[in-house]
CHARMM-style PDB file with segment names, atoms N, HN, CA, C and O in Angstrom:
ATOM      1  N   UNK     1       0.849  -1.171   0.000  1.00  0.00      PROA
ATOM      2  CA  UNK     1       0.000   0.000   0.000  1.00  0.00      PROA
ATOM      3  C   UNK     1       0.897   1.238   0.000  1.00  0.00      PROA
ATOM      4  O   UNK     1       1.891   1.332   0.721  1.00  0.00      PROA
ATOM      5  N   UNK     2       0.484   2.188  -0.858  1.00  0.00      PROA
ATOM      6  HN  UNK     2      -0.323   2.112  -1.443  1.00  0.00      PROA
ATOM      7  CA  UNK     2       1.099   3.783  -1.051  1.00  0.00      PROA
ATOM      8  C   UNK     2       0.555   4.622  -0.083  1.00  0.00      PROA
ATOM      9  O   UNK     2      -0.675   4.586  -0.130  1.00  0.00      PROA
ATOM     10  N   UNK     3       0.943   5.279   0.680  1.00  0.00      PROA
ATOM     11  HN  UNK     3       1.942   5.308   0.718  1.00  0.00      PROA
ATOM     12  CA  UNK     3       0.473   6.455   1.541  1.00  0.00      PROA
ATOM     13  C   UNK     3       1.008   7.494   0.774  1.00  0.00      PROA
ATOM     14  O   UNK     3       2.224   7.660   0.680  1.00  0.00      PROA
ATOM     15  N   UNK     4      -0.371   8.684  -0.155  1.00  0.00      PROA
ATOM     16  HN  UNK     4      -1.359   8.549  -0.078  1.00  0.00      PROA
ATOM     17  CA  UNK     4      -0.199   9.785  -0.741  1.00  0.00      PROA
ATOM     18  C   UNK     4      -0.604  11.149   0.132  1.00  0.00      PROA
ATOM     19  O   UNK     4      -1.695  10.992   0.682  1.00  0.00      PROA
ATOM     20  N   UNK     5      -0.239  11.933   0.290  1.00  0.00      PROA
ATOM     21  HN  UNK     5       0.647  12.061  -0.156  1.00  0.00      PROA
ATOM     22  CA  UNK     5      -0.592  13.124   1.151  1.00  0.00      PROA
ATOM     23  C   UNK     5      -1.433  13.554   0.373  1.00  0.00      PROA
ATOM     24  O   UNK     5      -1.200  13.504  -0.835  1.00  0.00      PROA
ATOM     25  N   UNK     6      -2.498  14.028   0.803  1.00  0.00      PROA
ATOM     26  HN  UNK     6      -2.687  14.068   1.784  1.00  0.00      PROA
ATOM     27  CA  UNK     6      -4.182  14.607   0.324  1.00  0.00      PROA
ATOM     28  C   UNK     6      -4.012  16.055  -0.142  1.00  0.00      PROA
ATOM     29  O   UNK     6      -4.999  16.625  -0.608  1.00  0.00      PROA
ATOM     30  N   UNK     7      -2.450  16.912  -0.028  1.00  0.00      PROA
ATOM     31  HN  UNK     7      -1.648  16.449   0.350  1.00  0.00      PROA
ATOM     32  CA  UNK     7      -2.386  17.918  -0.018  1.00  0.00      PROA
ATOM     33  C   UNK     7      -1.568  18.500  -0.844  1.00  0.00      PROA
ATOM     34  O   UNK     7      -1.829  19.553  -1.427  1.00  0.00      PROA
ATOM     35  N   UNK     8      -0.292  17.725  -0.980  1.00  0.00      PROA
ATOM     36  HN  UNK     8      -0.080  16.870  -0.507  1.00  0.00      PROA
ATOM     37  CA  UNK     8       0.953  18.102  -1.714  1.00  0.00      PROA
ATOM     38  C   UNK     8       1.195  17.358  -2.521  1.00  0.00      PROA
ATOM     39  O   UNK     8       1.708  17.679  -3.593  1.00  0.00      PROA
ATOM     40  N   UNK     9       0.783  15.813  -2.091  1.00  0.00      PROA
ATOM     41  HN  UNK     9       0.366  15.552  -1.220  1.00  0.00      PROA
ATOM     42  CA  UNK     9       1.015  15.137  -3.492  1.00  0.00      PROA
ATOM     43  C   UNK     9       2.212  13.693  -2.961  1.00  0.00      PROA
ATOM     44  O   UNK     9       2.288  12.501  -3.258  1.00  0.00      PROA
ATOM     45  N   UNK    10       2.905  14.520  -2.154  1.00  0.00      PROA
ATOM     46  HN  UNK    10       2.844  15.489  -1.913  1.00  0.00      PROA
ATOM     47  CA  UNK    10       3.792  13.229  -1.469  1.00  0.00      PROA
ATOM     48  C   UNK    10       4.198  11.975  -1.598  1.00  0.00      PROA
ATOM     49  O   UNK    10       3.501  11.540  -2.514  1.00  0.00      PROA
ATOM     50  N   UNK    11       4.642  11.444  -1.372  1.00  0.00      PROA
ATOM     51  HN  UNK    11       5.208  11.797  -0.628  1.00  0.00      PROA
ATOM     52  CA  UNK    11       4.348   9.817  -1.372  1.00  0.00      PROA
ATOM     53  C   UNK    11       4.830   9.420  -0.133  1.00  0.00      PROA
ATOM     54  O   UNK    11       6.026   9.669  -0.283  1.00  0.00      PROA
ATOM     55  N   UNK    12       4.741   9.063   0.760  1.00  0.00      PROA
ATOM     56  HN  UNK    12       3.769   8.861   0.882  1.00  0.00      PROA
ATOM     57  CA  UNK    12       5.173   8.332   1.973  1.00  0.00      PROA
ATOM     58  C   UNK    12       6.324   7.081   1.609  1.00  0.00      PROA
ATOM     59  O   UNK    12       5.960   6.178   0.856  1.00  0.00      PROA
ATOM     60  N   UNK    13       7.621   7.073   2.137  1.00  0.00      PROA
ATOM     61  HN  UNK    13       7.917   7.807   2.748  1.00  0.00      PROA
ATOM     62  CA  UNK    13       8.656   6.207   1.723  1.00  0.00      PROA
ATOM     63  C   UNK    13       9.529   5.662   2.556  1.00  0.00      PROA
ATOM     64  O   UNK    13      10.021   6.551   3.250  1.00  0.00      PROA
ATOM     65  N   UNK    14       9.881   4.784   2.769  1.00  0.00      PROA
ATOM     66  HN  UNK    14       9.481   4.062   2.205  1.00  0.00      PROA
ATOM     67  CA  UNK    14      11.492   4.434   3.713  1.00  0.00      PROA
ATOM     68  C   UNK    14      12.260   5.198   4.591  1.00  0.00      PROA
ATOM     69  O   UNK    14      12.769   5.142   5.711  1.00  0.00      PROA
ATOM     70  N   UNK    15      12.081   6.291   3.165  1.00  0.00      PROA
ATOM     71  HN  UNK    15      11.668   6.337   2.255  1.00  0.00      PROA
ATOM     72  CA  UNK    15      13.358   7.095   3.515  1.00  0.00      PROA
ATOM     73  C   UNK    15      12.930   8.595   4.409  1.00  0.00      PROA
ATOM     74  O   UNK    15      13.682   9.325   5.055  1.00  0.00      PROA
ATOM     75  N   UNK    16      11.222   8.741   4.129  1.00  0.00      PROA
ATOM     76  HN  UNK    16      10.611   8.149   3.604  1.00  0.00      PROA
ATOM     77  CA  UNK    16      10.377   9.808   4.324  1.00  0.00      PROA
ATOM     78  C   UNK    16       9.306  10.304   3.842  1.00  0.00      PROA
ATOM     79  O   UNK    16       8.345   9.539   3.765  1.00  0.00      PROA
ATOM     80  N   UNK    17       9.151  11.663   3.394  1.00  0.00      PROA
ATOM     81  HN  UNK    17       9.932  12.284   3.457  1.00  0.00      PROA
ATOM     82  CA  UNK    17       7.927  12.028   2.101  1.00  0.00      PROA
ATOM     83  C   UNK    17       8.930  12.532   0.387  1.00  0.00      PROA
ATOM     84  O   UNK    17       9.892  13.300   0.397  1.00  0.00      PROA
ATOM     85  N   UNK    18       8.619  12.161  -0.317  1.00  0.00      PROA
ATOM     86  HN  UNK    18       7.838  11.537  -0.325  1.00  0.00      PROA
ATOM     87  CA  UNK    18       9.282  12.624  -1.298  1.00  0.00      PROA
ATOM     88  C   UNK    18       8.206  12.657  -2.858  1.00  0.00      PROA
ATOM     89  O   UNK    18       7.344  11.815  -3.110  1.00  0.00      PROA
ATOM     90  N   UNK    19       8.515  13.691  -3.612  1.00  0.00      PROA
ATOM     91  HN  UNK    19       9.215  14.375  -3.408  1.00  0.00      PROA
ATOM     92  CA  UNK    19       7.755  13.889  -4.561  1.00  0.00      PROA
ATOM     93  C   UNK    19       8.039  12.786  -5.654  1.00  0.00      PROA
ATOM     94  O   UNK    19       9.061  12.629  -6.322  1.00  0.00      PROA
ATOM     95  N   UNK    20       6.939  12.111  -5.660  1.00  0.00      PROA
ATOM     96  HN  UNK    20       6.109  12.238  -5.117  1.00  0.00      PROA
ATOM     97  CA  UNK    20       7.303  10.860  -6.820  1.00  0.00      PROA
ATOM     98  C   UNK    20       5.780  10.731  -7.580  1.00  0.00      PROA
ATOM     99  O   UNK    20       4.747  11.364  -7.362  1.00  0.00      PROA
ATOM    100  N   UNK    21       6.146   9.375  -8.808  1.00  0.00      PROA
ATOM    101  HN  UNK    21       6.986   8.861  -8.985  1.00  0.00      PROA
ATOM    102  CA  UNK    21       4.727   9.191  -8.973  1.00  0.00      PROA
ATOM    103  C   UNK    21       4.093   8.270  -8.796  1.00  0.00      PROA
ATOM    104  O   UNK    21       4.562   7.149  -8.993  1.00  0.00      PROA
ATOM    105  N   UNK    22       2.624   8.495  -8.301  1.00  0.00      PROA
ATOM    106  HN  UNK    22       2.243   9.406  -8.142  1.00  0.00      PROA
ATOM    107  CA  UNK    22       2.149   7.258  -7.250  1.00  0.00      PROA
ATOM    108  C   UNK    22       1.049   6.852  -8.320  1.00  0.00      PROA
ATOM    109  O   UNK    22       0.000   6.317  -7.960  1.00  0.00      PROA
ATOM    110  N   UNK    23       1.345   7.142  -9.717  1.00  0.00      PROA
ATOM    111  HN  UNK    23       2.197   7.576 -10.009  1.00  0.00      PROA
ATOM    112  CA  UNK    23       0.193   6.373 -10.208  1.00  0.00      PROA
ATOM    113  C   UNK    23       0.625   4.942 -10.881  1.00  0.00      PROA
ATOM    114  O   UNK    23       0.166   4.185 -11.737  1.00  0.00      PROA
ATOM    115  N   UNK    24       1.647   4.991 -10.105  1.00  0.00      PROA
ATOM    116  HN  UNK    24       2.020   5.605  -9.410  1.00  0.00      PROA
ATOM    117  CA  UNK    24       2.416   2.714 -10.634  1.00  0.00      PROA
ATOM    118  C   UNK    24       2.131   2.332  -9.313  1.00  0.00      PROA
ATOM    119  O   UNK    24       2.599   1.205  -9.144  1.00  0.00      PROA
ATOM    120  N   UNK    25       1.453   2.846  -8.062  1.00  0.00      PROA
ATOM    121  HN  UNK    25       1.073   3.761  -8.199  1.00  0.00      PROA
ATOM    122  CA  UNK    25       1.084   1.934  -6.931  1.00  0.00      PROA
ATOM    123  C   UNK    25      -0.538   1.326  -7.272  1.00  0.00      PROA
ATOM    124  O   UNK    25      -1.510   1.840  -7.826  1.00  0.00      PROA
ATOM    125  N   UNK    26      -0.326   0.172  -6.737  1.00  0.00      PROA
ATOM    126  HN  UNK    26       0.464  -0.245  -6.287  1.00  0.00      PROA
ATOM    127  CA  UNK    26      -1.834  -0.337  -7.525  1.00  0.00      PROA
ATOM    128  C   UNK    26      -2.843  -0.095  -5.810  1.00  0.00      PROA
ATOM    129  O   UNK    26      -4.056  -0.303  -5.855  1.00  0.00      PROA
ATOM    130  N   UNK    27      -2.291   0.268  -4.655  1.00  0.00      PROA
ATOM    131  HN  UNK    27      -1.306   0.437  -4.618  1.00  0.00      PROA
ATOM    132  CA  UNK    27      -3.518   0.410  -3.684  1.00  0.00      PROA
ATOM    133  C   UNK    27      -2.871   1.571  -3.155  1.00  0.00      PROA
ATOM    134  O   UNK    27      -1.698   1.552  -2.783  1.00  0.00      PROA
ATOM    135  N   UNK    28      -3.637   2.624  -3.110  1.00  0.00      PROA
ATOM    136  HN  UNK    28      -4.590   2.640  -3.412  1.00  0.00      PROA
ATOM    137  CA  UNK    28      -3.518   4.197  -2.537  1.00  0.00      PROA
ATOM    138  C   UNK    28      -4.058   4.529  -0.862  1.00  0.00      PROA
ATOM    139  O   UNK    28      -5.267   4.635  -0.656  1.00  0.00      PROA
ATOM    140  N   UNK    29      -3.325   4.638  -0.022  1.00  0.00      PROA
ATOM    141  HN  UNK    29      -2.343   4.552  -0.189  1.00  0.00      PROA
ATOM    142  CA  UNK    29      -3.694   5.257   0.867  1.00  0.00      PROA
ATOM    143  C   UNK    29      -3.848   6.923   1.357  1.00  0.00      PROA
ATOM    144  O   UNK    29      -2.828   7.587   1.541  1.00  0.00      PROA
ATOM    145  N   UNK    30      -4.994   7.423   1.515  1.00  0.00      PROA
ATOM    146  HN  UNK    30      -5.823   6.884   1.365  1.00  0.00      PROA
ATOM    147  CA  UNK    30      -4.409   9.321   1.673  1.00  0.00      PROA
ATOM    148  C   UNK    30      -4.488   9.418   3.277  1.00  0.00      PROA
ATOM    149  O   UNK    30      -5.144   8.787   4.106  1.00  0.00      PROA
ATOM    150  N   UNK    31      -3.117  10.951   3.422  1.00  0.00      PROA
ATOM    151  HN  UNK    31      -2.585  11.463   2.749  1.00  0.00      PROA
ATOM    152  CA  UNK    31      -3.492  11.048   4.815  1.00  0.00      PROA
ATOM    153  C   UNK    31      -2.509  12.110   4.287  1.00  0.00      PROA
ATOM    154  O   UNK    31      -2.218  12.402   3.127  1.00  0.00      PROA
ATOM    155  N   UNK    32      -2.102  12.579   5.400  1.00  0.00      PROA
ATOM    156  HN  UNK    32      -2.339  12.342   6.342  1.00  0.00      PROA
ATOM    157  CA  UNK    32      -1.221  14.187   5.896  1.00  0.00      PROA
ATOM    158  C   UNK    32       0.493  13.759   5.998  1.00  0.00      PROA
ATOM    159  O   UNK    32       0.943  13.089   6.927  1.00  0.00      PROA
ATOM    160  N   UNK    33       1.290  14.267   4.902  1.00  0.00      PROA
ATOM    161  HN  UNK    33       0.925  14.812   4.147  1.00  0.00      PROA
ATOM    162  CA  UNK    33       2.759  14.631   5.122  1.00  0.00      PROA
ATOM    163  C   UNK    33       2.961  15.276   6.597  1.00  0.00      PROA
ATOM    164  O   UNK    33       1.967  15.671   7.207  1.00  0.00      PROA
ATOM    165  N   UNK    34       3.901  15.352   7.011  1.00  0.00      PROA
ATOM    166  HN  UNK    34       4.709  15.031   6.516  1.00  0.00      PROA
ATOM    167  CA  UNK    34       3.791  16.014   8.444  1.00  0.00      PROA
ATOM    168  C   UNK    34       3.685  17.244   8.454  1.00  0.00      PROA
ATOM    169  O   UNK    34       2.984  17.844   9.269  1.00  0.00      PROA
ATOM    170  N   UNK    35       4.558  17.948   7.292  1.00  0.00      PROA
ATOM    171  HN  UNK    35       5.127  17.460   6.630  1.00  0.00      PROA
ATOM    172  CA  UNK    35       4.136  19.767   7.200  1.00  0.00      PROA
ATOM    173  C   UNK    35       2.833  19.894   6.743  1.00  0.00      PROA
ATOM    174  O   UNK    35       2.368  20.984   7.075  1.00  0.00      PROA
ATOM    175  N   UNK    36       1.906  19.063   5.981  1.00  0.00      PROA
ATOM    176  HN  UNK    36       2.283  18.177   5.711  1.00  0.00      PROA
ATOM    177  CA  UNK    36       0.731  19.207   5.567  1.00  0.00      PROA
ATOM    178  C   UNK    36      -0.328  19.366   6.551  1.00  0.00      PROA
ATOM    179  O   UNK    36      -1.407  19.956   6.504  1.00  0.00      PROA
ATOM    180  N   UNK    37       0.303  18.634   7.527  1.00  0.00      PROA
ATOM    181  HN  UNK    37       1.179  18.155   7.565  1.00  0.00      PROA
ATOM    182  CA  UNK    37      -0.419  17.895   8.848  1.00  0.00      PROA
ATOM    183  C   UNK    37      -0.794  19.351   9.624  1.00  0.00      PROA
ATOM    184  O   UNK    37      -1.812  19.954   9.967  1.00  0.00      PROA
ATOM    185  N   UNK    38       0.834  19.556   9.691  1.00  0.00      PROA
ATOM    186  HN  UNK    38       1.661  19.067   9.413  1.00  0.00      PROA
ATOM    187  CA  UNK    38       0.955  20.844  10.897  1.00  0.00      PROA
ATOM    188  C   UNK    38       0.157  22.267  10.495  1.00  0.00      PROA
ATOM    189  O   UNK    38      -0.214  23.081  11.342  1.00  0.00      PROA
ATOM    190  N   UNK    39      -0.017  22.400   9.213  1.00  0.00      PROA
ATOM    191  HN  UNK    39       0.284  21.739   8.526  1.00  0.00      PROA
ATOM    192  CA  UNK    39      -0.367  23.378   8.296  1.00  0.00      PROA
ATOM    193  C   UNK    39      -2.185  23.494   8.658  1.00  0.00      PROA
ATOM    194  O   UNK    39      -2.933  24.461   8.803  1.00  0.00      PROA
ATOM    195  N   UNK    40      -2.326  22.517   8.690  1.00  0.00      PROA
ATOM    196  HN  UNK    40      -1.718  21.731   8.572  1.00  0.00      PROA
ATOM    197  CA  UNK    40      -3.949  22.393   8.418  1.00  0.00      PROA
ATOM    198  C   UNK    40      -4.484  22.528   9.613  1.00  0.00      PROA
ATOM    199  O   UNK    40      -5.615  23.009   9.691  1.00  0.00      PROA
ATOM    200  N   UNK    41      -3.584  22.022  11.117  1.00  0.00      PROA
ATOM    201  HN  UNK    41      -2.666  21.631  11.054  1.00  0.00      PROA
ATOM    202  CA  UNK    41      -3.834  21.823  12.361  1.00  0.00      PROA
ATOM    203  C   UNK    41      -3.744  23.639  12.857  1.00  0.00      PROA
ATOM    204  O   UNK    41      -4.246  24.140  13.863  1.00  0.00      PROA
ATOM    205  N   UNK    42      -3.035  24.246  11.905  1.00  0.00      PROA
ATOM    206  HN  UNK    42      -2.627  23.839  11.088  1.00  0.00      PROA
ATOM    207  CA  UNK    42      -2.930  25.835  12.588  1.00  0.00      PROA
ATOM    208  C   UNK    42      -4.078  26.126  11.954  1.00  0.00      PROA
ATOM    209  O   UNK    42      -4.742  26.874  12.672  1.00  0.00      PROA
ATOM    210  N   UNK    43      -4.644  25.871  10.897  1.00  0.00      PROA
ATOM    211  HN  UNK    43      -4.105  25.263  10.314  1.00  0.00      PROA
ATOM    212  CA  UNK    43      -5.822  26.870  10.279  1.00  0.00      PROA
ATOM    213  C   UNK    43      -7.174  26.589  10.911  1.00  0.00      PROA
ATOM    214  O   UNK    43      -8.161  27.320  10.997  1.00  0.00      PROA
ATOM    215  N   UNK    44      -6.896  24.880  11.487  1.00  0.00      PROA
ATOM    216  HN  UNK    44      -6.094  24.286  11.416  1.00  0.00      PROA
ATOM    217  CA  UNK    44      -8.346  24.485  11.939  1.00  0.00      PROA
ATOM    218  C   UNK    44      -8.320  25.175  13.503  1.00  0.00      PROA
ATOM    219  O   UNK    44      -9.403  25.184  14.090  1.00  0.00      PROA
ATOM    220  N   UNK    45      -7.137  25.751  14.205  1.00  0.00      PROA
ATOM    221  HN  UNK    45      -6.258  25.744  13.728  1.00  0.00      PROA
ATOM    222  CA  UNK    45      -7.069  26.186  15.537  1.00  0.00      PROA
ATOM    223  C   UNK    45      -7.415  28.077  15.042  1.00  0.00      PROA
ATOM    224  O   UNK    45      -8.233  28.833  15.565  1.00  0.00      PROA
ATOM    225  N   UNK    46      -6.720  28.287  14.209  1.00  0.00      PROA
ATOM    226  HN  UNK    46      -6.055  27.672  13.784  1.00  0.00      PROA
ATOM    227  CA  UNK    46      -7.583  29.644  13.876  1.00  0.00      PROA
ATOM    228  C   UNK    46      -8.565  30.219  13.727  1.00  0.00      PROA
ATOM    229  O   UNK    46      -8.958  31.305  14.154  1.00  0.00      PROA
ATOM    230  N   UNK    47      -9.186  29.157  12.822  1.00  0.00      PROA
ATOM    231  HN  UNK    47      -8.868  28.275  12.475  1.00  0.00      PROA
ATOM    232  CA  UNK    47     -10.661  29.221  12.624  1.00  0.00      PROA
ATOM    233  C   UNK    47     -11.515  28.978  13.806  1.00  0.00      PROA
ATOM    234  O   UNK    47     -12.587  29.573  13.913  1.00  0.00      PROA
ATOM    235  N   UNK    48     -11.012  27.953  14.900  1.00  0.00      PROA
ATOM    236  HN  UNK    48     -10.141  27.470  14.813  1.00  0.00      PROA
ATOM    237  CA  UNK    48     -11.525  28.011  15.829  1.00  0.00      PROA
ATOM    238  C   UNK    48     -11.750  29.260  17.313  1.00  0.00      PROA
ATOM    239  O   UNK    48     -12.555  29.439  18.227  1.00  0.00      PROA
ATOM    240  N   UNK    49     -10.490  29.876  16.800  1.00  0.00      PROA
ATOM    241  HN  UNK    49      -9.836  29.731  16.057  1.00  0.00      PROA
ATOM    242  CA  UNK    49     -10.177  31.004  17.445  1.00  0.00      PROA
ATOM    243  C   UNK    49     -11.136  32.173  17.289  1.00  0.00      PROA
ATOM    244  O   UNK    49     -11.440  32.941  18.203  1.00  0.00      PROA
ATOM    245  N   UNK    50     -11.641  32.238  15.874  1.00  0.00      PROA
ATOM    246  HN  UNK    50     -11.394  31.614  15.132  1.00  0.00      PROA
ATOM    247  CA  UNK    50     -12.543  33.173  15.336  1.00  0.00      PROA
ATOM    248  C   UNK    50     -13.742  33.398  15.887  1.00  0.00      PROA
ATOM    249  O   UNK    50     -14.455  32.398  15.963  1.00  0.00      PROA
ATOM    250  N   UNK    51     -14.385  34.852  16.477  1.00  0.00      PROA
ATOM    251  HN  UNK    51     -13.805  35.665  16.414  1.00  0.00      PROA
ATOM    252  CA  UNK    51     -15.707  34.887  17.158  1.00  0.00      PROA
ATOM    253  C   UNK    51     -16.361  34.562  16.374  1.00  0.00      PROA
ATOM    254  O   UNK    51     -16.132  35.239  15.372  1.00  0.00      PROA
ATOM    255  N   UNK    52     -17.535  33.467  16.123  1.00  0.00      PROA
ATOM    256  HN  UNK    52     -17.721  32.917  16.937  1.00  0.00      PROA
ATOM    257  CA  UNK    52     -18.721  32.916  15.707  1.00  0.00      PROA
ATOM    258  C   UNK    52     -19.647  34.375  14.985  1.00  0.00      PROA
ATOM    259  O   UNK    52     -19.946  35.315  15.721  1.00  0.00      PROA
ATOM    260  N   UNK    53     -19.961  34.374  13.713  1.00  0.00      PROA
ATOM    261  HN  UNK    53     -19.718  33.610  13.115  1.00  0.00      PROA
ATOM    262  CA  UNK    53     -21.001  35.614  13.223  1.00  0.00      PROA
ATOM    263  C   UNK    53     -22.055  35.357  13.861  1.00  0.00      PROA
ATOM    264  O   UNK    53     -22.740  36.322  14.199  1.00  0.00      PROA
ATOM    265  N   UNK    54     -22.500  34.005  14.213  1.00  0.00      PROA
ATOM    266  HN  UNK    54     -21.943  33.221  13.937  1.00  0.00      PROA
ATOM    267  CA  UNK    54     -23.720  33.457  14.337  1.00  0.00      PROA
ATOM    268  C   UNK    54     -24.369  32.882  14.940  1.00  0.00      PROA
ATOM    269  O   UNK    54     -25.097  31.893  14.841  1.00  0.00      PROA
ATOM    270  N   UNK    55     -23.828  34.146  16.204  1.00  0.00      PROA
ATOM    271  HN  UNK    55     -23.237  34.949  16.283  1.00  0.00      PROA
ATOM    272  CA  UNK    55     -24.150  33.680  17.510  1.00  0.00      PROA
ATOM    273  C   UNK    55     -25.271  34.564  17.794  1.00  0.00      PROA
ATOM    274  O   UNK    55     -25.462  35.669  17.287  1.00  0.00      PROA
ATOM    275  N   UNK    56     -26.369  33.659  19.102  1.00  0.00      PROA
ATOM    276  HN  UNK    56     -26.214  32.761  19.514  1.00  0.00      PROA
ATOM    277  CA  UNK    56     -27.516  34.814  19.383  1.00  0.00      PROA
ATOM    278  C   UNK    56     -26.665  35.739  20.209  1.00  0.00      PROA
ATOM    279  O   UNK    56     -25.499  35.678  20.599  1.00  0.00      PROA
ATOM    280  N   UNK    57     -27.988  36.931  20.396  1.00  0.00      PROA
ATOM    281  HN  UNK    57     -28.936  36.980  20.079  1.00  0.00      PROA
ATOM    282  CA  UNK    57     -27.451  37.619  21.231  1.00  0.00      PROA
ATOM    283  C   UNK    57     -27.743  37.328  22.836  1.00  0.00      PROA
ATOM    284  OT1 UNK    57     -27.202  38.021  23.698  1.00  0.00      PROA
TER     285      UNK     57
END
Protein backbone atom coordinates (compact mmCIF):
# COMPACT_ATOMS: atom_id res chain seq x y z
CA UNK A 1 0.00 0.00 0.00
CA UNK A 2 1.10 3.78 -1.05
CA UNK A 3 0.47 6.46 1.54
CA UNK A 4 -0.20 9.78 -0.74
CA UNK A 5 -0.59 13.12 1.15
CA UNK A 6 -4.18 14.61 0.32
CA UNK A 7 -2.39 17.92 -0.02
CA UNK A 8 0.95 18.10 -1.71
CA UNK A 9 1.02 15.14 -3.49
CA UNK A 10 3.79 13.23 -1.47
CA UNK A 11 4.35 9.82 -1.37
CA UNK A 12 5.17 8.33 1.97
CA UNK A 13 8.66 6.21 1.72
CA UNK A 14 11.49 4.43 3.71
CA UNK A 15 13.36 7.09 3.51
CA UNK A 16 10.38 9.81 4.32
CA UNK A 17 7.93 12.03 2.10
CA UNK A 18 9.28 12.62 -1.30
CA UNK A 19 7.75 13.89 -4.56
CA UNK A 20 7.30 10.86 -6.82
CA UNK A 21 4.73 9.19 -8.97
CA UNK A 22 2.15 7.26 -7.25
CA UNK A 23 0.19 6.37 -10.21
CA UNK A 24 2.42 2.71 -10.63
CA UNK A 25 1.08 1.93 -6.93
CA UNK A 26 -1.83 -0.34 -7.52
CA UNK A 27 -3.52 0.41 -3.68
CA UNK A 28 -3.52 4.20 -2.54
CA UNK A 29 -3.69 5.26 0.87
CA UNK A 30 -4.41 9.32 1.67
CA UNK A 31 -3.49 11.05 4.81
CA UNK A 32 -1.22 14.19 5.90
CA UNK A 33 2.76 14.63 5.12
CA UNK A 34 3.79 16.01 8.44
CA UNK A 35 4.14 19.77 7.20
CA UNK A 36 0.73 19.21 5.57
CA UNK A 37 -0.42 17.90 8.85
CA UNK A 38 0.95 20.84 10.90
CA UNK A 39 -0.37 23.38 8.30
CA UNK A 40 -3.95 22.39 8.42
CA UNK A 41 -3.83 21.82 12.36
CA UNK A 42 -2.93 25.84 12.59
CA UNK A 43 -5.82 26.87 10.28
CA UNK A 44 -8.35 24.49 11.94
CA UNK A 45 -7.07 26.19 15.54
CA UNK A 46 -7.58 29.64 13.88
CA UNK A 47 -10.66 29.22 12.62
CA UNK A 48 -11.53 28.01 15.83
CA UNK A 49 -10.18 31.00 17.45
CA UNK A 50 -12.54 33.17 15.34
CA UNK A 51 -15.71 34.89 17.16
CA UNK A 52 -18.72 32.92 15.71
CA UNK A 53 -21.00 35.61 13.22
CA UNK A 54 -23.72 33.46 14.34
CA UNK A 55 -24.15 33.68 17.51
CA UNK A 56 -27.52 34.81 19.38
CA UNK A 57 -27.45 37.62 21.23
Amino acid sequence: MTTICCKCLKTKTDNGWTKTDSRDANILSHGYCPACYQETIKKIQNYRQQPSEHTSP
